[in-house]
C-alpha positions in Angstrom: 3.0 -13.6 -22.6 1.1 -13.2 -19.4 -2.6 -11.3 -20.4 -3.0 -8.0 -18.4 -5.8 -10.3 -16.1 -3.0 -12.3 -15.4 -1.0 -9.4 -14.0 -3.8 -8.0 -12.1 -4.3 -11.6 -10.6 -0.8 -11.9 -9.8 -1.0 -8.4 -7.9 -3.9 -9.5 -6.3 -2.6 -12.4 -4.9 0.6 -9.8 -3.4 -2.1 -7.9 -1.9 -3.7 -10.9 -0.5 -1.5 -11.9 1.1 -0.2 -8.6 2.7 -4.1 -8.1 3.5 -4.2 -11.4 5.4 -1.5 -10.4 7.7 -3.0 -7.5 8.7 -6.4 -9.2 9.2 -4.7 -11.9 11.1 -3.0 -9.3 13.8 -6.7 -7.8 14.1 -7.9 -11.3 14.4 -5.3 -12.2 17.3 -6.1 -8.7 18.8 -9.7 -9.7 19.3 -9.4 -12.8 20.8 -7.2 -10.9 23.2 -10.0 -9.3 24.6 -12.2 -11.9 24.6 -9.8 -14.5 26.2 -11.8 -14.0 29.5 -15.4 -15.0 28.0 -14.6 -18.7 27.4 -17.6 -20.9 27.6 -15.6 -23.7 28.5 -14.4 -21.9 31.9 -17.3 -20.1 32.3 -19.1 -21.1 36.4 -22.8 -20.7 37.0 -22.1 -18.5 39.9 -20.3 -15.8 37.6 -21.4 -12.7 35.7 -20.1 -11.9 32.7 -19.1 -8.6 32.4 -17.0 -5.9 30.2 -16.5 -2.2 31.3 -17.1 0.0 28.7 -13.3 0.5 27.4 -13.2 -3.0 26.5 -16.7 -2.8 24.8 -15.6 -0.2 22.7 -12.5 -2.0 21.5 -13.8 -5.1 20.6 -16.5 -3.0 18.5 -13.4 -1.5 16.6 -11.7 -4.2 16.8 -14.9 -6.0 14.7 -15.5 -3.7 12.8 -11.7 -3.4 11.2 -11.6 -7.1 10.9 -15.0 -6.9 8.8 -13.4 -4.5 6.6 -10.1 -6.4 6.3 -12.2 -9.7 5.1 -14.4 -7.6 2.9 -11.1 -6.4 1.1 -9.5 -9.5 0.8 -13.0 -11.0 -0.7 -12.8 -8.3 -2.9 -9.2 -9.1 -4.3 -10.2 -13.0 -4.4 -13.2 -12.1 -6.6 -10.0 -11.0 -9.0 -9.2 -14.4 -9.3 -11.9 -15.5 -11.1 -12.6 -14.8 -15.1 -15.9 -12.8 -15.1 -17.0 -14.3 -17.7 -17.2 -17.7 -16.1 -17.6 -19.6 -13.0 -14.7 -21.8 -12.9 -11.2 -21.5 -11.8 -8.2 -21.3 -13.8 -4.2 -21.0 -13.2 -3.0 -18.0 -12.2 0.3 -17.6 -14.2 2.5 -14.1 -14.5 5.8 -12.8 -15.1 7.2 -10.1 -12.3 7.6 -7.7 -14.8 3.8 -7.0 -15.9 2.6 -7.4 -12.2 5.1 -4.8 -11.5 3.2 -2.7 -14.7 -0.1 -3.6 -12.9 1.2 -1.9 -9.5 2.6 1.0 -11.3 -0.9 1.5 -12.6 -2.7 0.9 -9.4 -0.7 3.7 -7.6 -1.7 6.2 -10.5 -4.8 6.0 -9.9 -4.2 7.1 -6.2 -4.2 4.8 -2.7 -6.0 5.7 0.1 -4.6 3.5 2.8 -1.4 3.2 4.2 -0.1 0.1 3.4 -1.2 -0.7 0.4 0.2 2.7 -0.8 3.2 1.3 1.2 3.0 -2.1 -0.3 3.0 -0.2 -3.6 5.5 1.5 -3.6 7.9 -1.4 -2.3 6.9 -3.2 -5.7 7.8 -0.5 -8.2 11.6 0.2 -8.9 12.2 3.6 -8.7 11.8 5.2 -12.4 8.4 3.6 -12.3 7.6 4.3 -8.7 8.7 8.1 -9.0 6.6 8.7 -12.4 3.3 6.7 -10.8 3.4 8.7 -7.8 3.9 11.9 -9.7 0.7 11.3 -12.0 -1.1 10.4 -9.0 -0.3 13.5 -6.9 -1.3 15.2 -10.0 -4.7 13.9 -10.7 -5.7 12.0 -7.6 -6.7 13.8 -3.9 -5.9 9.9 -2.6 -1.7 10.3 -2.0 -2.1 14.4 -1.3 -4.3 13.3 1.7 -2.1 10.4 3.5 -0.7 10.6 6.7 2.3 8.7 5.5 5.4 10.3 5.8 7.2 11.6 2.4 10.5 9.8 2.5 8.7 6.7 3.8 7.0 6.4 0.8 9.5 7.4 -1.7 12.3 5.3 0.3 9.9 2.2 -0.1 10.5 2.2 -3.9 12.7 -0.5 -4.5 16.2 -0.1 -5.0 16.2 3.6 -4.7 19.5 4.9 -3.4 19.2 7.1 -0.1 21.4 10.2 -2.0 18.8 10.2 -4.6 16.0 10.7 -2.1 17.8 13.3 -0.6 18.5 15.1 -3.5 14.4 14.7 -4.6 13.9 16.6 -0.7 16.1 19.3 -1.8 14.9 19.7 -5.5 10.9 19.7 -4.2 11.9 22.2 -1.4 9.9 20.1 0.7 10.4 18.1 4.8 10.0 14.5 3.1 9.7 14.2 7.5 6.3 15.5 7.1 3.5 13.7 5.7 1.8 14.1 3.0 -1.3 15.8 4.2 0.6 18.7 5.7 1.4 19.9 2.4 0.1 22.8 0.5 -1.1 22.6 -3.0 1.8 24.9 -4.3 4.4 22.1 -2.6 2.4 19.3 -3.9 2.4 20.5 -7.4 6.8 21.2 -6.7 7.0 17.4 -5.5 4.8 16.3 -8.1 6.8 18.0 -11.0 10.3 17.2 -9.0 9.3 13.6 -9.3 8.3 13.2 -12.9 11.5 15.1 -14.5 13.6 12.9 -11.8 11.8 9.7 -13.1 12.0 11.1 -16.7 16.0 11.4 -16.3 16.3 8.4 -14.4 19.4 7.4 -16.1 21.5 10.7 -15.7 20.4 10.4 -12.1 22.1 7.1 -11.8 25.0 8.1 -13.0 25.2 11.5 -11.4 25.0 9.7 -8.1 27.5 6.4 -9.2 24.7 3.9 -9.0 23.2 1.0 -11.0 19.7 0.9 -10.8 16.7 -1.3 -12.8 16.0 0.5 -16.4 12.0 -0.2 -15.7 
């Protein structure tokens, strides 16, 4: 059986490459604005020269694709037993990977598409119940700008009537995002989600659907 490291590798590796597309659309982006400053075409005679909107985005533009690296140096770092400097094999079943990302959204996601990337990974027993402990105990979800239902309709496999009825239950626009909430409404979604998840087979078969037992 694969060791929880392995799992945590194996989630890594998801997140890598996720991580890498987004740093490679930043990437592309850049050189966008710098297609103009080629030293190859550039003549004596010319200046070189960038107004100060262009300046400005190529200084965000740097400084998101320095982050982006940094994370996905972070998650390759994961890779690698602590304990030693060499490499080793990265095996792992789906199934404790999909434990690992379960765990990881618990502990609350700050950023967008990880918490997006999250979500699509967890069916949605396991999805429902790690989003309700970390709207619970973590500021992280209760402060994204995602919308509701884009989260909650990322889980994998979760049927559109059951999302619906989770919007009615929590007494809460699943249009609005998550930081627009009030505590009160947080703590209704939060409790709303953990019973669902906790029921999760009489809500399959209330709504005539097969769904993953996880």
């Amino acid at each position: 059986m694969a060791s929880k490291r392995d799992a945590t590798a194996g989630l890594s590796l998801l997140r890598l490459h996720d991580q890498t597309r987004v740093v490679r659309a930043i990437t592309e982006q850049l050189a966008g604005e710098l297609e103009d400053y080629d030293p190859a075409s550039l003549r004596r005679s010319e200046s070189i020269r960038a107004d100060a909107p262009r300046v400005r985005r190529i200084e965000r533009l740097a400084e998101a694709l320095v982050d982006g690296v940094d994370i996905i140096h972070d998650l390759a770092r994961t890779l690698t037993p602590r304990e030693g400097s060499g490499h080793r094999a990265v095996v792992a079943w789906s199934e404790p990977v999909v434990e690992a990302a379960g765990a990881w959204l618990e502990k609350g996601i700050a950023d967008p598409r990880q918490l997006l990337l999250a979500a699509q990974l967890l069916p949605p027993r396991r999805g429902l119940l790690a989003l309700a402990i970390a709207l619970e105990t973590s500021e992280h979800p209760a402060q994204s700008t995602l919308p509701i239902r884009e989260v909650i309709g990322s889980l994998s496999g979760i049927p559109a009537t059951v999302v619906a009825s989770l919007e009615t239950a929590a007494d809460v626009d699943f249009s609005s995002p998550f930081n627009r909430l009030t505590p009160k409404a947080i703590a209704r979604l939060a409790t709303v989600l953990r019973l669902t998840a906790e029921s999760w087979r009489n809500v399959l078969l209330a709504d005539d659907e097969t769904g993953d037992e996880l």
